[in-house]
C-alpha positions in Angstrom: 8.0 -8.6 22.8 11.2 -6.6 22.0 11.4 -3.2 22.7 11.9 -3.0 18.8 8.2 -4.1 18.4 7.2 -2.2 21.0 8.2 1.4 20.3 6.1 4.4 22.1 8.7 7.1 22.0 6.0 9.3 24.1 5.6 7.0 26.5 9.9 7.2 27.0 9.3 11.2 26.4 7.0 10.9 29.7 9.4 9.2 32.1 12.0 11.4 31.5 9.6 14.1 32.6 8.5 12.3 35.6 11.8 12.4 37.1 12.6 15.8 36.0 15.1 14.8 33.5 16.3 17.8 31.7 17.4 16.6 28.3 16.9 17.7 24.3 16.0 15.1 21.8 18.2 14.5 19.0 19.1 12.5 16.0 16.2 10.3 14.2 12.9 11.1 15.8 13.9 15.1 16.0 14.2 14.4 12.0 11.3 12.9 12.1 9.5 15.9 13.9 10.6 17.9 11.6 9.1 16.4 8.9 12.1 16.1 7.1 11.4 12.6 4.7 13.7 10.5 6.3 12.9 6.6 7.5 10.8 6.4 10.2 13.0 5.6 13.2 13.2 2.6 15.8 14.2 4.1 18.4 14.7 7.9 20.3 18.1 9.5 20.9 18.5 12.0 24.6 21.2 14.0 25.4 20.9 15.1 28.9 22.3 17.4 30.8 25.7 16.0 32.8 25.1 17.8 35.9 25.2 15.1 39.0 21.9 16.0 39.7 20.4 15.0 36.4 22.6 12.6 35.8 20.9 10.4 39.0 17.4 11.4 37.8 18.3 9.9 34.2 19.3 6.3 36.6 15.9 6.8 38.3 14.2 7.2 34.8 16.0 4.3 33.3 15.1 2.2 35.9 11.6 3.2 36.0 11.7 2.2 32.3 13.4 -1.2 32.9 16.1 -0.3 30.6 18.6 -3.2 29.5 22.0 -3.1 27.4 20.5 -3.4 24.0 23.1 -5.9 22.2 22.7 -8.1 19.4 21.4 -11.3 19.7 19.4 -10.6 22.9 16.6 -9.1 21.6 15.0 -8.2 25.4 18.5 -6.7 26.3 21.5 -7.9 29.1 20.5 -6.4 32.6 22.5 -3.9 34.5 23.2 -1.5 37.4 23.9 1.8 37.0 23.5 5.6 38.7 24.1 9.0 38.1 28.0 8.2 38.4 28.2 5.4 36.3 25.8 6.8 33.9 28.3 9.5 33.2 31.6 7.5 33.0 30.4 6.0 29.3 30.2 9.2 26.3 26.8 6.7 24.8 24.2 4.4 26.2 22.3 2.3 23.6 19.4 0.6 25.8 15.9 -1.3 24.8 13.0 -1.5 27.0 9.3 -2.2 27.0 8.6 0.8 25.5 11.0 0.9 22.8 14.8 1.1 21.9 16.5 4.7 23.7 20.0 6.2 23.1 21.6 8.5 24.9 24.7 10.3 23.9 26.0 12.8 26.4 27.9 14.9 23.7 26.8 13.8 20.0 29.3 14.5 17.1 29.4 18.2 16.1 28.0 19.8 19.6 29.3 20.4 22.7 26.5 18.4 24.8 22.9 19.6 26.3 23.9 23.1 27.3 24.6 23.7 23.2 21.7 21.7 21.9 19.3 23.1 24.3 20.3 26.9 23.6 18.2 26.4 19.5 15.5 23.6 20.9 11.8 23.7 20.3 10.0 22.8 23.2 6.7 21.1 22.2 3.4 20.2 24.0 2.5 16.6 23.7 -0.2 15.0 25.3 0.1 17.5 28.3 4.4 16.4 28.0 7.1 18.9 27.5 9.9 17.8 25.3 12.6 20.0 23.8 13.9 18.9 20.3 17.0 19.5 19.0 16.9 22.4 15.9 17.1 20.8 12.4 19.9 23.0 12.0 22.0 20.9 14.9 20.4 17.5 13.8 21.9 17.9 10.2 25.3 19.6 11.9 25.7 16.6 13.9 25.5 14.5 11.0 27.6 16.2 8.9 30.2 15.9 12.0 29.2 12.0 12.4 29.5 11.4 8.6 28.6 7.6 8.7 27.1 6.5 5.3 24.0 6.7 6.9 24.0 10.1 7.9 25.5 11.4 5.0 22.5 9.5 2.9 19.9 12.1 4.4 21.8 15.0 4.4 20.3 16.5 1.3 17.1 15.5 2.0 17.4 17.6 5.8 19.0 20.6 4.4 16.0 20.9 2.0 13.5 20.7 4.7 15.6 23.5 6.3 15.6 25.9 3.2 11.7 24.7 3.2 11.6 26.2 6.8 12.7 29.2 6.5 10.7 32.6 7.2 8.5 30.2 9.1 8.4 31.2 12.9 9.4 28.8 16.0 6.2 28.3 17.3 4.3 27.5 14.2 7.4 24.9 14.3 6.2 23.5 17.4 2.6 23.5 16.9 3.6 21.0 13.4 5.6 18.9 15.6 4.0 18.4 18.3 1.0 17.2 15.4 3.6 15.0 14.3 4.8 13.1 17.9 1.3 12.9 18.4 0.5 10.6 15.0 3.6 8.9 15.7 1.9 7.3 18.9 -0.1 5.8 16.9 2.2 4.5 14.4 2.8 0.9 14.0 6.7 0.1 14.5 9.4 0.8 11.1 10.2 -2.2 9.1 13.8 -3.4 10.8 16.5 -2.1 8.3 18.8 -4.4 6.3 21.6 -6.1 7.5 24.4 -4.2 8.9 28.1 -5.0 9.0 28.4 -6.1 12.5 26.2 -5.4 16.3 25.0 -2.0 16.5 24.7 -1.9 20.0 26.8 -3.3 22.8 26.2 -0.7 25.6 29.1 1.4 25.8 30.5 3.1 22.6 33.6 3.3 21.3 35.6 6.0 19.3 33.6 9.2 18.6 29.8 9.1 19.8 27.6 9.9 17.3 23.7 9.7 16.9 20.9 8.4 14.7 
């Protein structure tokens, strides 16, 4: 089974904390949390801190995870070695595993990396699991900075969830997202989109990293 039919974002969410990953979670599933009404995602986007430090605990929590090179074609992923150092010479990481499909993008388009992101995250409670999420506010900035078709599709839809937001404090925020990951366990995996012009994946990005 792919990691595509086999997506348990918590289950991700939970390695990360067993290594003491520090990290925010971005793009798609933060939307998601959000309960903004976008497409349910297939996968979940990280951006972790770059320190050395976390950057070798992110190796030890991909390997936990058995995380491959997600590329099309190969629908279990291509195999490959890695630590903190090479983790950090490539800006994004697009990986499948057992659990499901995982990005990470060490400085998604708009932001300045983790130590910008993390400043505006809610920190929820999940199952006993601590995971910061990225503001709505930065999710739709970073899309309006990516401004693939894709993003710019759900922008209007995200900015009204934000207006819908307001006056409503961060912890109630949390308490509704956290409801939210929680349901999303026990979700059955998205529909695969559409065809796409061309792979998706292929490990390392090029150009200008961007998130779903």
């Amino acid at each position: 089974m792919s990691g595509a039919e086999n997506f348990d974002p918590m289950a991700i969410v939970e390695a990360f904390n067993r290594h003491h990953v520090d990290y925010v979670v971005i793009g798609g599933f933060a939307a998601e949390l959000h309960d903004a009404p976008v497409r349910p995602t297939r996968d979940i986007d990280f951006t972790p801190s770059t320190t050395a430090e976390n950057l070798s605990r992110v190796s030890e929590a991909l390997a936990d995870l058995g995380a491959r090179i997600r590329t099309a074609g190969v629908p279990e992923g291509l195999p490959f070695s890695h630590d903190g150092a090479s983790l950090g010479r490539a800006a994004v990481w697009n990986l499948t595993s057992g659990l499901g499909e995982l990005d990470i993008s060490f400085r998604p388009s708009g932001t300045e990396g983790y130590d910008d992101l993390v400043r505006d995250a809610i920190r929820l409670d999940v199952r006993g699991q601590q995971m910061p999420v990225a503001s709505l506010a930065d999710v739709i900035r970073s899309k309006e900075a990516a401004g693939r078709e894709k993003d710019l599709s759900v922008l209007g839809a995200l900015q009204r969830r934000l207006a819908a937001l307001a006056g409503i404090s961060a912890q109630d925020q949390a308490v509704s997202m956290a409801r939210l990951a929680a349901e999303r366990v026990a979700m059955p995996p998205p529909p695969a989109p559409g065809p796409q012009r061309g792979p998706r994946g292929g490990g390392r990005a090029q150009g200008r990293p961007t998130n779903d």
